[in-house]
N, C-alpha and C positions, 0 to 999 in steps of 0.2 A: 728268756728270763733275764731281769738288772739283777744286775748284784751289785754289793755293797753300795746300795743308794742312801743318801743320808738320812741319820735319822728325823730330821727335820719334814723329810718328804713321810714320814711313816705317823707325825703329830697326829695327826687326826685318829688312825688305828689304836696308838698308844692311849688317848684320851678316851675313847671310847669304854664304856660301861664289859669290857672285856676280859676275861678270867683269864690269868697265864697260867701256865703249864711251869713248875718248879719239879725239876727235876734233883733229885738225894739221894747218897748211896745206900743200901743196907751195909754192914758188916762184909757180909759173904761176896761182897761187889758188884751186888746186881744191883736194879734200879729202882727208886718209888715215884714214880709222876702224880702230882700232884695239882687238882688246880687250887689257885689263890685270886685274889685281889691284888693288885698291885701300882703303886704310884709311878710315875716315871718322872723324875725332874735330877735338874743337875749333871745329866750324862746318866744316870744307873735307876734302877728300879728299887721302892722302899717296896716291902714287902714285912706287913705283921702275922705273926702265925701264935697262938698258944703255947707258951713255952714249957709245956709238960708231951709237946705232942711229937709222934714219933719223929715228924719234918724237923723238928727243935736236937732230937736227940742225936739225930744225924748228921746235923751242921752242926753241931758240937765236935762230934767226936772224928769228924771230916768236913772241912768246910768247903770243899768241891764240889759247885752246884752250876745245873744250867737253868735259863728260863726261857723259853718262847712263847713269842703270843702273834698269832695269826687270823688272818680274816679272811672266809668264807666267801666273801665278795668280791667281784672283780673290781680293782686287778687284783686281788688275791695277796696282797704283803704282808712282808713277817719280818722277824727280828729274831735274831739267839743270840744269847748271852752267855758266854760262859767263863765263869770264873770263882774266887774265893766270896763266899760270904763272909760279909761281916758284920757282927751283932754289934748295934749299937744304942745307947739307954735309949729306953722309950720314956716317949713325951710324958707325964704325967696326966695331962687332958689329955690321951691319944689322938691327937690331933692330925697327927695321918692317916691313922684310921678311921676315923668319924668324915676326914672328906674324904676316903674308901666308900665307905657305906653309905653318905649320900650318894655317891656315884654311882656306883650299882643299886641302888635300893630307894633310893629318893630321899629328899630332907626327913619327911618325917617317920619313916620306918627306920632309916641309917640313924638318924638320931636315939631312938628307943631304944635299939639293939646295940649299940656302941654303950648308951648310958649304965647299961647291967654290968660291965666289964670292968675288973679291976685291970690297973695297969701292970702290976705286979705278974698277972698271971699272963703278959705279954713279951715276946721277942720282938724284936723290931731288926729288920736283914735290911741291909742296902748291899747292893748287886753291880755293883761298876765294872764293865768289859774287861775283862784278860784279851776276851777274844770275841769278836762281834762280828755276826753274819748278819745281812739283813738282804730283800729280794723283793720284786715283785715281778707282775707278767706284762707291764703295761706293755712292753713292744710286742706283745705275742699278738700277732694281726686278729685272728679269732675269739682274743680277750683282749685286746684294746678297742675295737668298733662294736655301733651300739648296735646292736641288731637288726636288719632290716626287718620294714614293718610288712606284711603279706597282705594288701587290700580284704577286704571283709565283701563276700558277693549279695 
């Protein structure tokens, strides 16, 4: 397994149509996982959530959140994040949101579904490393080569 490979090497995962995983405390200090949409630019991840929803009430009231997002494909890499959220004013056009939802959902369904949305009833988190892990398996010999192909008789 690499570790701490850049995150430059993981662009293409990050850009991908892929759900993170926002992790939030309850009270009692156990944990709520959560997936989201998530932007990645700048060093840190935007992340908009409903700002009446429980993810909302919990980075309010602790803003100690982690986020990973990982890929199922060889070579398998990932990121965590973990640090302070920070709420910051949302765009009035949600305009991080809207190229969210094109992203995962394509222009014209991201488009319809973003349009219904007041911004008021938005948070907007951006997630900049405390503490950043990131990995993959490209040296693992058995997931770094492509599979030998077995003739067909």
């Amino acid at each position: 397994m690499r570790k701490n490979i850049s995150v430059e090497e993981l662009s293409g995962l990050l850009n991908q149509p892929r759900c993170a995983v926002l992790a939030t405390n309850y009270a009692d200090g156990t944990t709520l996982l959560s997936p989201v949409w998530h932007e990645w630019h700048d060093g840190g991840f935007t992340i908009v959530i409903f700002d009446g929803d429980v993810k909302a009430r919990h980075i309010k009231r602790d803003p100690r959140v982690s986020v990973v997002v990982a890929d199922d494909q060889v070579p398998m890499g990932g990121i965590e994040v973990r640090a302070q959220a920070q709420i910051v004013p949302t765009e009035p056009d949600l305009a991080s949101l809207r190229r969210m939802a094109v992203r995962y959902i394509g222009p014209e369904r991201g488009n319809a579904y973003i349009d219904g949305f007041d911004p008021a009833t938005q948070l907007t988190l951006r997630i900049v490393p405390g503490v950043l892990r990131t990995w993959d398996f490209a040296d693992e010999a058995p997931l770094s080569a492509e599979p030998e192909q077995t003739p067909v008789a």
